[in-house]
TITORVO-101636 format. One record per residue (C-alpha): x, y, z; residue number from 1. Coordinates in steps of 0.1 Angstrom, whole numbers, always signed. Example, Ala and Ser with C-alpha at 12.3 -4.5 7.8 and 13.67 -1.06 7.14 Angstrom:
<pts>
c1  c2  c3  num
+123  -45  +78  1;
+137  -11  +71  2;
</pts>
This chain:
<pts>
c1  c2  c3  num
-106  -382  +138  1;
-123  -346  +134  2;
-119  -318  +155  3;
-145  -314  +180  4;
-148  -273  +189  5;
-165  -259  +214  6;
-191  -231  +211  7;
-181  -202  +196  8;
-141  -215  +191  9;
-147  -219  +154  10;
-160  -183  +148  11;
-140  -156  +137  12;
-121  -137  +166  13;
-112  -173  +177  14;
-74  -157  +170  15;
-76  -127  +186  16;
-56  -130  +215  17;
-28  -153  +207  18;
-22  -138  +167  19;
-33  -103  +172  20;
+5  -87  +172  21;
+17  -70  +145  22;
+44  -82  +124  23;
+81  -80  +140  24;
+109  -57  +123  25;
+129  -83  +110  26;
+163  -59  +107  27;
+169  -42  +139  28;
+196  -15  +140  29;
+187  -7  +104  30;
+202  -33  +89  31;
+198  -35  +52  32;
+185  -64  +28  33;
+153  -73  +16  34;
+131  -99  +28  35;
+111  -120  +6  36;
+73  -125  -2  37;
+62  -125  +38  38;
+45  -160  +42  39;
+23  -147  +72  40;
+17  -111  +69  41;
+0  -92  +100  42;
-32  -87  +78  43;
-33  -119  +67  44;
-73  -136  +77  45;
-59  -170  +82  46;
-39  -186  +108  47;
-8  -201  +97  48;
+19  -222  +111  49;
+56  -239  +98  50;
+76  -270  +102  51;
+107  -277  +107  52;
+127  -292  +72  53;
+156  -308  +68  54;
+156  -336  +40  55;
+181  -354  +63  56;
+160  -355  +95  57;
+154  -385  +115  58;
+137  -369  +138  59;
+100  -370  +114  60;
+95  -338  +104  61;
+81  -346  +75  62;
+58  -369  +94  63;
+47  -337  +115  64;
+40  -317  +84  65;
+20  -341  +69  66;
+2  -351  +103  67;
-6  -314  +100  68;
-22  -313  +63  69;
-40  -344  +69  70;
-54  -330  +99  71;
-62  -296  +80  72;
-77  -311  +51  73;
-97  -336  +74  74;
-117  -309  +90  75;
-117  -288  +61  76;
-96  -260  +80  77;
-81  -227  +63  78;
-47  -233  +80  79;
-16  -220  +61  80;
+10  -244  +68  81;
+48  -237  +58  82;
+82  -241  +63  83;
+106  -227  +87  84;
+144  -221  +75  85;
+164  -247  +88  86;
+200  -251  +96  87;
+208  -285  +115  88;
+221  -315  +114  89;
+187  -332  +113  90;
+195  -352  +145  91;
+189  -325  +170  92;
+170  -333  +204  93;
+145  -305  +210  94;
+131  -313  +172  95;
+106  -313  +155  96;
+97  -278  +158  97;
+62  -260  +150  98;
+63  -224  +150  99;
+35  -201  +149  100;
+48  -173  +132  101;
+19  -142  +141  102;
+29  -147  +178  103;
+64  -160  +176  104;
+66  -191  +195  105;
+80  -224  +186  106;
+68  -257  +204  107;
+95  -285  +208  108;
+94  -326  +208  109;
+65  -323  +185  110;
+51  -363  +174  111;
+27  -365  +148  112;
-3  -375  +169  113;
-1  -339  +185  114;
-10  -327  +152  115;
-51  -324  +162  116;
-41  -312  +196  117;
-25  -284  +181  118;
-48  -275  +155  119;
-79  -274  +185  120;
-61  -260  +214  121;
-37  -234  +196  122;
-51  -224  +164  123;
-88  -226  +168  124;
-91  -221  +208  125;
-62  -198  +209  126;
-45  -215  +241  127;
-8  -222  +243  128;
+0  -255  +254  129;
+29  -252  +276  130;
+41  -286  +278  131;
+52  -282  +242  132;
+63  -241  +244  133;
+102  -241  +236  134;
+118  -223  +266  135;
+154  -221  +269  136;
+169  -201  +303  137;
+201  -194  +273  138;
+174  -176  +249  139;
+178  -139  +253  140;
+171  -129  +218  141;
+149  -124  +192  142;
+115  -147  +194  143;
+109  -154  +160  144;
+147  -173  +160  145;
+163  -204  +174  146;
+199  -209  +179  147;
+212  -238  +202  148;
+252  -241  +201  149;
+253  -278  +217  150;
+231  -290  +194  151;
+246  -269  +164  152;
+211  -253  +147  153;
+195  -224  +133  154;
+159  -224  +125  155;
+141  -188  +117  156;
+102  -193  +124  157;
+97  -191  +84  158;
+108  -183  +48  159;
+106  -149  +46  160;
+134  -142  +72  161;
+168  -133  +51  162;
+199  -156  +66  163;
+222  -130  +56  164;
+204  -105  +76  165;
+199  -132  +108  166;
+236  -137  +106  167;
+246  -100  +112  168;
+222  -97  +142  169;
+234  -126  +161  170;
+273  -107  +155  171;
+261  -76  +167  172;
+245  -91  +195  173;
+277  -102  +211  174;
+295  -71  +197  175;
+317  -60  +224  176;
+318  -93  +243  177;
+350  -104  +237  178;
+376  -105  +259  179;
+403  -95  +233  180;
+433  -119  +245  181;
+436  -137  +212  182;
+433  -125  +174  183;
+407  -148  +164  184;
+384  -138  +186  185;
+391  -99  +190  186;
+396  -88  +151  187;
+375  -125  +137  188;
+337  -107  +152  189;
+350  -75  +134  190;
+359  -87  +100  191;
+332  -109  +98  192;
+306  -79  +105  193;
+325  -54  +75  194;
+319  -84  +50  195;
+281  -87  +59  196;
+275  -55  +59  197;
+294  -51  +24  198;
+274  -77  +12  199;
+240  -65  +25  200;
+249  -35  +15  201;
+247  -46  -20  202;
+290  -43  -27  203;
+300  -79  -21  204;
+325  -95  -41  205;
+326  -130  -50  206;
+360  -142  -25  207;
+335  -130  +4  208;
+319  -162  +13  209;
+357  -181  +11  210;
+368  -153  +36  211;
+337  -153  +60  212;
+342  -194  +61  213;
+377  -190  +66  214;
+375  -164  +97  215;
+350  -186  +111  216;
+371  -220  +107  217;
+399  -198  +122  218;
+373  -191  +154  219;
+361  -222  +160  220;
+397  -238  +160  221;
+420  -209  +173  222;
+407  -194  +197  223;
+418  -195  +236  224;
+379  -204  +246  225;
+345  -216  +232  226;
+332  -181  +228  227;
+347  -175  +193  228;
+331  -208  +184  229;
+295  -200  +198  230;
+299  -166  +180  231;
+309  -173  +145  232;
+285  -213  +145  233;
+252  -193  +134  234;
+271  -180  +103  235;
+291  -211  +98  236;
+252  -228  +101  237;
+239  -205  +76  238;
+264  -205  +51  239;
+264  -240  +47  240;
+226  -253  +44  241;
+217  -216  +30  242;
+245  -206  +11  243;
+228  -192  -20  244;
+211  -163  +2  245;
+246  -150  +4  246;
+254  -157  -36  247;
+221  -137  -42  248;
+231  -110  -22  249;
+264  -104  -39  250;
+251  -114  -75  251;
+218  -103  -73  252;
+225  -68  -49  253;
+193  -84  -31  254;
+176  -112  -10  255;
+162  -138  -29  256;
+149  -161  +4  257;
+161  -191  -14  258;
+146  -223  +4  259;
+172  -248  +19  260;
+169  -271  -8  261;
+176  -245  -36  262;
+209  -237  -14  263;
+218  -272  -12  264;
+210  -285  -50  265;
+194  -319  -54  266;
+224  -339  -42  267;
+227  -352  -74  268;
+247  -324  -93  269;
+282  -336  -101  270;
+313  -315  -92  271;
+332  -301  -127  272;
+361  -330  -118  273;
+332  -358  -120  274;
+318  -341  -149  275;
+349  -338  -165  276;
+357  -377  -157  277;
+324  -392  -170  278;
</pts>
Protein backbone atom coordinates (compact mmCIF):
# COMPACT_ATOMS: atom_id res chain seq x y z
CA UNK A 1 0.00 0.00 0.00
CA UNK A 2 1.41 3.68 -0.67
CA UNK A 3 2.19 6.12 1.70
CA UNK A 4 -0.40 8.54 2.32
CA UNK A 5 1.35 12.14 3.61
CA UNK A 6 -0.15 14.81 4.88
CA UNK A 7 0.14 18.39 3.69
CA UNK A 8 3.35 19.69 3.63
CA UNK A 9 5.16 16.29 5.25
CA UNK A 10 6.56 15.40 1.88
CA UNK A 11 8.40 18.78 1.33
CA UNK A 12 11.79 19.48 2.07
CA UNK A 13 12.34 20.52 5.81
CA UNK A 14 10.13 17.49 6.51
CA UNK A 15 13.71 16.37 8.40
CA UNK A 16 14.45 19.14 10.15
CA UNK A 17 13.88 18.47 13.53
CA UNK A 18 14.50 14.85 14.13
CA UNK A 19 17.99 14.69 11.48
CA UNK A 20 19.24 18.20 11.95
CA UNK A 21 22.33 17.24 14.41
CA UNK A 22 25.62 17.16 13.25
CA UNK A 23 27.56 14.12 12.88
CA UNK A 24 28.94 12.56 16.34
CA UNK A 25 32.81 12.31 16.99
CA UNK A 26 33.16 8.79 16.66
CA UNK A 27 36.78 8.64 18.75
CA UNK A 28 36.35 10.35 22.01
CA UNK A 29 39.47 10.88 24.05
CA UNK A 30 41.41 11.15 20.85
CA UNK A 31 41.54 7.88 20.09
CA UNK A 32 43.30 7.10 16.81
CA UNK A 33 42.06 5.00 13.64
CA UNK A 34 40.26 5.88 10.69
CA UNK A 35 36.81 5.48 9.88
CA UNK A 36 35.63 4.47 6.57
CA UNK A 37 33.58 6.06 3.67
CA UNK A 38 30.68 7.69 6.22
CA UNK A 39 27.43 6.07 4.96
CA UNK A 40 25.28 9.13 6.31
CA UNK A 41 27.21 12.17 6.41
CA UNK A 42 25.75 15.41 8.23
CA UNK A 43 25.44 17.12 4.75
CA UNK A 44 23.99 14.40 3.26
CA UNK A 45 20.19 15.68 1.47
CA UNK A 46 18.65 12.35 2.07
CA UNK A 47 17.40 10.59 4.95
CA UNK A 48 18.82 7.30 5.53
CA UNK A 49 18.35 4.42 7.90
CA UNK A 50 20.19 0.65 8.67
CA UNK A 51 19.22 -2.84 9.58
CA UNK A 52 20.37 -5.08 11.61
CA UNK A 53 22.52 -8.23 9.71
CA UNK A 54 23.41 -11.25 10.71
CA UNK A 55 23.32 -14.11 7.97
CA UNK A 56 22.39 -16.41 10.91
CA UNK A 57 19.33 -14.42 12.28
CA UNK A 58 16.09 -15.97 12.98
CA UNK A 59 14.82 -13.17 14.17
CA UNK A 60 13.95 -11.72 10.05
CA UNK A 61 16.15 -9.12 9.58
CA UNK A 62 16.45 -9.66 6.34
CA UNK A 63 12.63 -9.66 6.07
CA UNK A 64 12.86 -6.00 7.74
CA UNK A 65 15.36 -4.77 5.16
CA UNK A 66 13.54 -5.89 2.39
CA UNK A 67 10.00 -4.74 3.92
CA UNK A 68 12.00 -1.50 3.86
CA UNK A 69 13.16 -1.34 0.01
CA UNK A 70 9.92 -2.63 -1.09
CA UNK A 71 8.31 0.06 0.76
CA UNK A 72 10.94 2.61 -0.57
CA UNK A 73 10.72 1.67 -4.03
CA UNK A 74 6.85 1.45 -3.82
CA UNK A 75 6.41 5.09 -3.14
CA UNK A 76 9.27 6.01 -5.12
CA UNK A 77 11.17 7.45 -1.91
CA UNK A 78 14.89 8.73 -1.79
CA UNK A 79 15.55 6.68 1.44
CA UNK A 80 19.25 5.44 1.89
CA UNK A 81 18.87 2.29 3.53
CA UNK A 82 22.06 0.33 5.10
CA UNK A 83 23.54 -1.85 7.30
CA UNK A 84 24.41 -1.53 10.85
CA UNK A 85 27.59 -3.66 12.16
CA UNK A 86 26.49 -6.45 13.89
CA UNK A 87 27.92 -8.72 16.52
CA UNK A 88 25.26 -11.36 17.94
CA UNK A 89 24.22 -14.50 18.03
CA UNK A 90 21.27 -13.86 15.59
CA UNK A 91 18.74 -15.06 18.29
CA UNK A 92 18.68 -12.09 20.51
CA UNK A 93 15.23 -10.74 21.91
CA UNK A 94 15.18 -6.97 21.46
CA UNK A 95 15.96 -7.69 17.54
CA UNK A 96 15.46 -6.64 14.75
CA UNK A 97 16.85 -3.31 15.11
CA UNK A 98 16.37 -0.03 12.80
CA UNK A 99 18.61 2.62 13.50
CA UNK A 100 18.51 6.08 12.20
CA UNK A 101 21.83 7.05 12.14
CA UNK A 102 21.55 11.35 11.78
CA UNK A 103 19.79 11.24 15.13
CA UNK A 104 21.12 8.26 16.82
CA UNK A 105 18.29 6.15 17.84
CA UNK A 106 17.64 2.53 17.37
CA UNK A 107 13.94 1.10 17.46
CA UNK A 108 13.60 -2.54 18.90
CA UNK A 109 11.10 -5.66 18.09
CA UNK A 110 10.87 -4.28 14.55
CA UNK A 111 8.21 -6.84 12.15
CA UNK A 112 8.09 -6.23 8.70
CA UNK A 113 4.70 -4.74 8.51
CA UNK A 114 6.02 -1.68 10.54
CA UNK A 115 8.06 -1.04 7.63
CA UNK A 116 5.35 1.85 6.04
CA UNK A 117 4.87 3.00 9.60
CA UNK A 118 8.25 3.85 9.85
CA UNK A 119 8.91 5.29 6.60
CA UNK A 120 5.52 7.90 7.28
CA UNK A 121 5.79 8.65 10.80
CA UNK A 122 9.74 8.86 11.31
CA UNK A 123 11.31 9.69 8.11
CA UNK A 124 8.81 11.79 6.24
CA UNK A 125 6.71 13.27 9.37
CA UNK A 126 9.74 13.38 11.46
CA UNK A 127 7.97 11.84 14.74
CA UNK A 128 9.52 9.20 16.93
CA UNK A 129 7.41 6.38 17.64
CA UNK A 130 8.09 5.53 21.12
CA UNK A 131 6.58 2.19 21.30
CA UNK A 132 9.42 1.05 19.13
CA UNK A 133 12.45 3.61 20.64
CA UNK A 134 15.11 1.14 22.28
CA UNK A 135 15.50 2.31 25.94
CA UNK A 136 17.52 0.43 28.24
CA UNK A 137 17.76 1.93 32.21
CA UNK A 138 21.64 -0.13 31.79
CA UNK A 139 22.51 2.24 28.61
CA UNK A 140 24.71 5.04 29.89
CA UNK A 141 26.85 5.38 26.87
CA UNK A 142 27.29 6.42 23.56
CA UNK A 143 23.87 6.68 21.33
CA UNK A 144 24.99 5.63 18.15
CA UNK A 145 25.98 2.01 20.01
CA UNK A 146 24.29 -1.08 21.50
CA UNK A 147 25.82 -3.40 23.89
CA UNK A 148 23.56 -5.81 25.87
CA UNK A 149 25.67 -8.47 28.11
CA UNK A 150 22.70 -10.97 28.75
CA UNK A 151 21.95 -11.19 25.44
CA UNK A 152 25.70 -11.10 24.27
CA UNK A 153 25.60 -8.24 21.16
CA UNK A 154 27.20 -5.43 19.68
CA UNK A 155 25.53 -3.48 16.98
CA UNK A 156 27.12 0.10 15.93
CA UNK A 157 24.21 2.20 14.16
CA UNK A 158 26.22 1.70 10.76
CA UNK A 159 29.29 0.76 8.68
CA UNK A 160 31.38 3.48 8.95
CA UNK A 161 31.93 2.98 12.84
CA UNK A 162 35.60 1.22 13.26
CA UNK A 163 35.19 -2.01 15.80
CA UNK A 164 38.66 -1.54 16.81
CA UNK A 165 38.05 1.93 17.83
CA UNK A 166 34.38 0.90 19.57
CA UNK A 167 36.30 -1.68 21.44
CA UNK A 168 38.81 0.71 23.21
CA UNK A 169 35.89 3.08 24.23
CA UNK A 170 33.87 0.58 25.91
CA UNK A 171 37.51 -0.39 27.96
CA UNK A 172 38.05 3.00 28.88
CA UNK A 173 34.67 3.49 29.94
CA UNK A 174 35.02 1.15 32.79
CA UNK A 175 38.60 2.14 33.29
CA UNK A 176 39.18 2.37 36.93
CA UNK A 177 36.16 0.17 37.89
CA UNK A 178 37.65 -2.70 39.02
CA UNK A 179 37.87 -3.74 42.32
CA UNK A 180 41.49 -5.13 41.92
CA UNK A 181 41.06 -8.41 44.15
CA UNK A 182 41.96 -10.81 41.41
CA UNK A 183 44.60 -10.62 38.41
CA UNK A 184 42.25 -11.11 35.67
CA UNK A 185 40.31 -8.49 36.31
CA UNK A 186 42.90 -5.79 37.68
CA UNK A 187 45.99 -6.16 35.07
CA UNK A 188 43.33 -8.11 32.15
CA UNK A 189 41.39 -4.18 31.46
CA UNK A 190 45.10 -2.85 31.33
CA UNK A 191 46.68 -5.17 28.91
CA UNK A 192 43.95 -5.33 26.75
CA UNK A 193 43.93 -1.34 26.43
CA UNK A 194 48.16 -1.20 25.57
CA UNK A 195 47.35 -3.80 22.66
CA UNK A 196 44.50 -1.62 21.14
CA UNK A 197 46.04 1.28 21.44
CA UNK A 198 49.34 -0.41 19.78
CA UNK A 199 47.24 -1.53 17.19
CA UNK A 200 45.38 1.69 16.50
CA UNK A 201 48.18 3.20 16.75
CA UNK A 202 49.33 1.60 13.71
CA UNK A 203 52.38 -0.74 15.63
CA UNK A 204 50.50 -4.02 15.99
CA UNK A 205 52.02 -7.18 15.57
CA UNK A 206 50.47 -10.19 14.22
CA UNK A 207 50.35 -12.47 18.00
CA UNK A 208 48.05 -9.41 19.15
CA UNK A 209 44.68 -10.70 18.36
CA UNK A 210 45.80 -14.48 19.94
CA UNK A 211 46.78 -12.37 23.14
CA UNK A 212 43.69 -9.93 23.29
CA UNK A 213 41.45 -13.37 22.90
CA UNK A 214 43.43 -15.02 25.31
CA UNK A 215 43.16 -12.13 28.24
CA UNK A 216 39.65 -12.03 27.48
CA UNK A 217 39.03 -15.98 27.79
CA UNK A 218 41.11 -15.54 30.96
CA UNK A 219 38.29 -12.70 32.10
CA UNK A 220 35.40 -14.25 31.34
CA UNK A 221 36.48 -17.65 33.16
CA UNK A 222 38.86 -16.47 36.01
CA UNK A 223 37.71 -13.89 37.53
CA UNK A 224 36.13 -13.66 41.21
CA UNK A 225 32.80 -11.86 39.57
CA UNK A 226 30.84 -11.17 36.37
CA UNK A 227 32.40 -7.79 35.88
CA UNK A 228 35.61 -9.03 34.06
CA UNK A 229 33.19 -10.95 31.83
CA UNK A 230 30.83 -7.85 31.06
CA UNK A 231 34.02 -5.86 30.44
CA UNK A 232 36.19 -7.84 28.12
CA UNK A 233 32.36 -9.49 25.96
CA UNK A 234 32.22 -6.34 23.60
CA UNK A 235 35.87 -7.12 22.43
CA UNK A 236 35.43 -10.91 22.63
CA UNK A 237 32.04 -9.87 20.30
CA UNK A 238 33.99 -7.93 17.94
CA UNK A 239 36.81 -9.97 17.39
CA UNK A 240 34.91 -12.80 16.51
CA UNK A 241 32.12 -11.65 13.87
CA UNK A 242 34.60 -8.61 12.83
CA UNK A 243 37.87 -9.86 13.07
CA UNK A 244 39.48 -8.57 9.94
CA UNK A 245 39.04 -4.81 11.22
CA UNK A 246 41.70 -5.73 13.59
CA UNK A 247 43.93 -7.77 10.71
CA UNK A 248 43.60 -4.42 8.79
CA UNK A 249 44.67 -2.42 11.42
CA UNK A 250 47.91 -4.29 12.08
CA UNK A 251 48.54 -5.15 8.29
CA UNK A 252 47.13 -2.27 6.74
CA UNK A 253 48.31 0.54 9.71
CA UNK A 254 44.56 1.56 8.96
CA UNK A 255 40.68 0.97 9.21
CA UNK A 256 39.40 -0.77 6.44
CA UNK A 257 35.44 -0.92 7.85
CA UNK A 258 35.31 -4.41 6.58
CA UNK A 259 31.55 -5.59 6.61
CA UNK A 260 30.71 -8.72 8.82
CA UNK A 261 30.59 -10.98 6.02
CA UNK A 262 34.07 -10.01 4.71
CA UNK A 263 35.25 -10.82 8.46
CA UNK A 264 33.60 -14.02 8.56
CA UNK A 265 34.43 -15.43 4.84
CA UNK A 266 31.71 -17.24 2.95
CA UNK A 267 31.53 -20.25 5.23
CA UNK A 268 32.71 -22.28 2.61
CA UNK A 269 36.59 -21.73 2.74
CA UNK A 270 38.30 -24.87 3.97
CA UNK A 271 40.84 -24.81 6.83
CA UNK A 272 44.73 -25.69 5.36
CA UNK A 273 44.18 -29.35 7.19
CA UNK A 274 40.96 -29.90 4.89
CA UNK A 275 42.71 -28.51 2.00
CA UNK A 276 45.61 -30.43 2.64
CA UNK A 277 43.19 -33.75 2.98
CA UNK A 278 41.12 -33.28 -0.22
Amino acid sequence: MALKFGKGNNKGGFLGGLFGTKKADYYPYGLTGKLSEDFCPSDFDRPCITVCFNDKCTRGCANVRDALNEAIEENNLAVKVGLMKTACSGNCSDGPFVGFPKKKIFYSKVTPDMAGGILLETLMRGRVIFDLLHISPYRSYRSDVLFDRDDEYLIAIDESICMVCLCDYFLRWDEGVSCGKCVPCRQGNIRLRKLLNRIMAGEGEKGDIEELKAICDAMRLAAYCDFAKSTSMPLLLALKHYEKEFIDHIEKKGCSGGSRAESEGSGDEKSEGEAAAA
